[in-house]
TORDRENTOR-160455 format. One line per field, with one value per residue (C-alpha): z, y, x; residue in three letters. Coordinates in nm, 4 decimals, m for minus. Layout:
BEGIN
c3: Z/...
c2: Y/...
c1: X/...
resn: ALA/...
***
This chain:
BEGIN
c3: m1.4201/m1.6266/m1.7809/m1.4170/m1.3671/m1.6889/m1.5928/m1.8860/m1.7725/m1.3782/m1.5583/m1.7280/m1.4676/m1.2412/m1.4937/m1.5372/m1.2020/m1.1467/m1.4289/m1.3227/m0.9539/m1.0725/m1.2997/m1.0112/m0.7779/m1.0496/m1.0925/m0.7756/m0.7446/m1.0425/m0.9488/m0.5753/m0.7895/m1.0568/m0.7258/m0.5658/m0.8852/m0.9265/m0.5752/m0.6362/m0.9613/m0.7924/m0.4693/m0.7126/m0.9146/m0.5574/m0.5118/m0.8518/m0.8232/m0.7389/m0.3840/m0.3592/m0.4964/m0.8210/m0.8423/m1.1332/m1.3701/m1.7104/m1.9721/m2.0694/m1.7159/m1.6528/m1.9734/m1.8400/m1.5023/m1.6186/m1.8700/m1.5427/m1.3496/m1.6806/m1.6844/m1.3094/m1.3466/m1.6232/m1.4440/m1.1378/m1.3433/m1.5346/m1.1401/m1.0534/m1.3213/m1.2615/m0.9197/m1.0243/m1.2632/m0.9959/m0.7618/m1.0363/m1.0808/m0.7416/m0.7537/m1.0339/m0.8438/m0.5685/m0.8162/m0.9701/m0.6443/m0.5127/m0.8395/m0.8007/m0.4413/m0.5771/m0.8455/m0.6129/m0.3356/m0.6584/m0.7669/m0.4210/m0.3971/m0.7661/m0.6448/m0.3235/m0.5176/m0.8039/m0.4972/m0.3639/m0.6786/m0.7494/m0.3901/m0.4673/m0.8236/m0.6288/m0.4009/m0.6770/m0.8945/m0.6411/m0.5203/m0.8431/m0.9170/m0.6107/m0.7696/m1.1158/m0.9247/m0.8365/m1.1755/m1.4422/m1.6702/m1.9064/m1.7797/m1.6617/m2.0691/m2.1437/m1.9358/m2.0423/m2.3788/m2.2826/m2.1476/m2.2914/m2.2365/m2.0038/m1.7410/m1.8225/m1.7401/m1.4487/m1.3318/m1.3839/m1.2018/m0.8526/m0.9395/m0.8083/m1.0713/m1.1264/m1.1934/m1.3642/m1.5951/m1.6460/m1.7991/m2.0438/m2.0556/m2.1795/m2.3568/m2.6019/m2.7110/m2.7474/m3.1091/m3.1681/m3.1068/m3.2827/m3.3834/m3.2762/m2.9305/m2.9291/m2.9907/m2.7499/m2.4712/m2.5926/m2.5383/m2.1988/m2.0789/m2.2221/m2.0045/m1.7291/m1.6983/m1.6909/m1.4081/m1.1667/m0.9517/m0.8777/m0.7608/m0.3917/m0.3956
c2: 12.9647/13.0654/13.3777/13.5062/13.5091/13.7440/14.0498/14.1718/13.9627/14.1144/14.4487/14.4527/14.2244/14.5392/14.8098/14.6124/14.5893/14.9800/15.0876/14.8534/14.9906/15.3521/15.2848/15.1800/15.4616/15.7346/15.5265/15.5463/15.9310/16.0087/15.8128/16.0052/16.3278/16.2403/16.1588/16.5027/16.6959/16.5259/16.5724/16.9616/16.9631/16.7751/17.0857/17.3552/17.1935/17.1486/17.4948/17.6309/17.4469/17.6361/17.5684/17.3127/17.2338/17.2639/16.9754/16.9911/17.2528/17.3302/17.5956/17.6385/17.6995/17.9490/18.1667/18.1019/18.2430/18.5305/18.6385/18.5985/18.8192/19.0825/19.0689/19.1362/19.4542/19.5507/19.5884/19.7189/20.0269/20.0554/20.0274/20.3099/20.4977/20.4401/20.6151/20.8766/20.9666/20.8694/21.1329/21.3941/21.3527/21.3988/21.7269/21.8071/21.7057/21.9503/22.2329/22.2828/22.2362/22.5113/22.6791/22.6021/22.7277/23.0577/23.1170/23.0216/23.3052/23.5523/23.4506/23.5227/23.8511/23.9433/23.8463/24.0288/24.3597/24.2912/24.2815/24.6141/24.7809/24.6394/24.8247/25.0885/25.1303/25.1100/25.3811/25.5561/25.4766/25.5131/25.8225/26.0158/25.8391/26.0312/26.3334/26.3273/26.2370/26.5985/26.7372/26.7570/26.4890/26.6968/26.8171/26.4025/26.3142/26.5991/26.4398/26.1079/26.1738/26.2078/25.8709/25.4633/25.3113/25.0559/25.3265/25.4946/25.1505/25.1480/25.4888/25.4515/25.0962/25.3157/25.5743/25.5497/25.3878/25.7527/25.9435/25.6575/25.6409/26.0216/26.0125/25.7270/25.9163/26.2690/26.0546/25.9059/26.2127/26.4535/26.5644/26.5445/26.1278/26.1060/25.7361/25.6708/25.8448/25.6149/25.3472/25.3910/25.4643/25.1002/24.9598/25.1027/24.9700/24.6381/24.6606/24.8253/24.4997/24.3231/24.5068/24.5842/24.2795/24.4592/24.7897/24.7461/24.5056
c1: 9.6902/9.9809/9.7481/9.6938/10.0601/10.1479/10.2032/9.9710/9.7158/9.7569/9.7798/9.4475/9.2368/9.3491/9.2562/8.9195/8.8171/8.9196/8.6777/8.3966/8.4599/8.4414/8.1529/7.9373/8.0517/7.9725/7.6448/7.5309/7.6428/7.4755/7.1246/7.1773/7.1911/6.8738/6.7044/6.7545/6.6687/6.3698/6.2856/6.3466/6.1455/5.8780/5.9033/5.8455/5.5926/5.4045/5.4834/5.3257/5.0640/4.6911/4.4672/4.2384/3.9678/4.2287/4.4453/4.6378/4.7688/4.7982/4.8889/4.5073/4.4277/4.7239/4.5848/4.2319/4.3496/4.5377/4.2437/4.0082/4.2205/4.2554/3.8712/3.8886/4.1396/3.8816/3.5384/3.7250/3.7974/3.4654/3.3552/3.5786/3.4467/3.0763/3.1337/3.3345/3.0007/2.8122/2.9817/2.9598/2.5949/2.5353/2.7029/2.5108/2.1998/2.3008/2.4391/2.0638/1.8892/2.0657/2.0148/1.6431/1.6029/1.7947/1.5556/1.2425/1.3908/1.4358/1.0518/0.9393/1.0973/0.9451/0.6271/0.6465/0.7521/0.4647/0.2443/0.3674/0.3635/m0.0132/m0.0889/0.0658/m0.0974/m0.4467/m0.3519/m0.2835/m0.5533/m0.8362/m0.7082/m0.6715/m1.0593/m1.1772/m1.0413/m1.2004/m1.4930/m1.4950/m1.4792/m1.7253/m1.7874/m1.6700/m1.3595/m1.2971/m1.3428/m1.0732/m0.8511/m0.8964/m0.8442/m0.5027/m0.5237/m0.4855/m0.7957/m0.6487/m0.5778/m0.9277/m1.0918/m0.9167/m0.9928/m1.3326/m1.3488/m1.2382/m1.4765/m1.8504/m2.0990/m2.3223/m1.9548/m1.8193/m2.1703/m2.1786/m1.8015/m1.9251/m2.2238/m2.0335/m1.7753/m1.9971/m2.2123/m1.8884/m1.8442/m2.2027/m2.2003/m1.8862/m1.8476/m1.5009/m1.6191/m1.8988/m1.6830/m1.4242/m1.7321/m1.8182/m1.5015/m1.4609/m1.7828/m1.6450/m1.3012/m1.5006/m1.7132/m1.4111/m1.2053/m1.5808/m1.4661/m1.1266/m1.3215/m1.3955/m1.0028
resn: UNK/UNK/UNK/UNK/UNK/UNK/UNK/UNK/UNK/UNK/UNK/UNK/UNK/UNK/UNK/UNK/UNK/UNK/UNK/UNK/UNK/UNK/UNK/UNK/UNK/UNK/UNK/UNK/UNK/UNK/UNK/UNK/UNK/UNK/UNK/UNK/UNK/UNK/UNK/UNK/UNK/UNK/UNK/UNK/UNK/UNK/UNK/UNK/UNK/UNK/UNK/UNK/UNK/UNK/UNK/UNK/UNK/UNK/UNK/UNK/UNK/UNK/UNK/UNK/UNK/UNK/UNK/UNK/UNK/UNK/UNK/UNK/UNK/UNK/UNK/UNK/UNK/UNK/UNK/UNK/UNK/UNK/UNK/UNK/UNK/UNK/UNK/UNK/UNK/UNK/UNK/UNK/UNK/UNK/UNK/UNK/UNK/UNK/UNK/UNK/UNK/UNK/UNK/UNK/UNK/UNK/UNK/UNK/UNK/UNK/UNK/UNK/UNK/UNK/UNK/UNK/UNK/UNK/UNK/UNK/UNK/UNK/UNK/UNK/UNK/UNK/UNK/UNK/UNK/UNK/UNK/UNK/UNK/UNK/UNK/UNK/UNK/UNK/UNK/UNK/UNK/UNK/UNK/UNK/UNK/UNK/UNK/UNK/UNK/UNK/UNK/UNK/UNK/UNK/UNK/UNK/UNK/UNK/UNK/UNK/UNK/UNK/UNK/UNK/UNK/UNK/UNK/UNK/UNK/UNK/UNK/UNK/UNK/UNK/UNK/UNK/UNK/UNK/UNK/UNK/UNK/UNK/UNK/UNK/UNK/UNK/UNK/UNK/UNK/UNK/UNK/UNK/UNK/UNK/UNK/UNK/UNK/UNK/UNK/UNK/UNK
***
């Protein structure tokens, strides 16, 4: 009883029980503060973490994620890219059928004039037959020895068969049976054979 009365004793029983009191208030603010950060680290984690059916998270599944999603990004361009060469083949598609209908419309026309001009050439052809029909076959050979043997066989294909065989006939024994005469009389009958089918066209 004579300790408690000291002063020194009263002194540091006081400063005891001030630290002790302290001690526990700072204890309790600081276990009211671990609480709250933990609560706040425990919000965000919530908030981080993925939709169901995923109920956890890791590092290996945020790389697995993000290399999904790069892989994603990826075949969304080689996609944008397929239909950009998609798009240009079609126009390619459409650039030679329009190219093909141009040349078919140009063929036509070609064909149409080749027509005309194959009309024409009969015109021609039978007329000037009808003529050296008139002559004599000798005055016809003198002629067509100015002539290709093409036209000749032509000529004579328009001309009627007894004026056509005369010609050949006068052709042949000119020059006193010349052999190239002969010959060419030969090959005129040949290409006369030929075009007959054309001679009543």
């Amino acid at each position: 009883m004579n300790a408690l009365k000291s002063p020194i004793a009263v002194i540091f029983i006081a400063t005891f029980s001030g630290v002790g009191t302290g001690l526990a208030w700072y204890w309790q603010a600081a276990q009211t503060i671990i609480t709250a950060i933990e609560v706040k680290v425990a919000e965000e984690l919530e908030e981080a973490r993925p939709e169901e059916p995923w109920d956890f998270w890791t590092v290996e599944l945020e790389n697995i994620t993000r290399e999904i999603t790069d892989q994603r990004q990826v075949l969304a361009l080689r996609s944008q890219q397929l239909d950009e060469r998609e798009r240009l083949l079609d126009q390619e598609r459409e650039e030679i059928e329009a190219s093909r209908r141009q040349v078919e419309a140009l063929q036509t026309r070609i064909n149409q004039h080749i027509v005309a001009v194959q009309e024409e050439e009969q015109r021609n052809l039978k007329s000037l037959a009808e003529t050296y029909s008139q002559l004599s076959a000798r005055a016809a050979v003198a002629i067509f020895n100015e002539l290709d043997d093409t036209t000749v066989a032509k000529l004579l294909s328009f001309m009627p068969p007894e004026s056509a065989a005369e010609i050949l006939e006068e052709l042949s024994t000119t020059g006193g049976a010349n052999p190239a005469n002969v010959k060419r009389a030969a090959e005129l009958s040949q290409r006369l054979r030929l075009l007959l089918p054309h001679r009543t066209s």
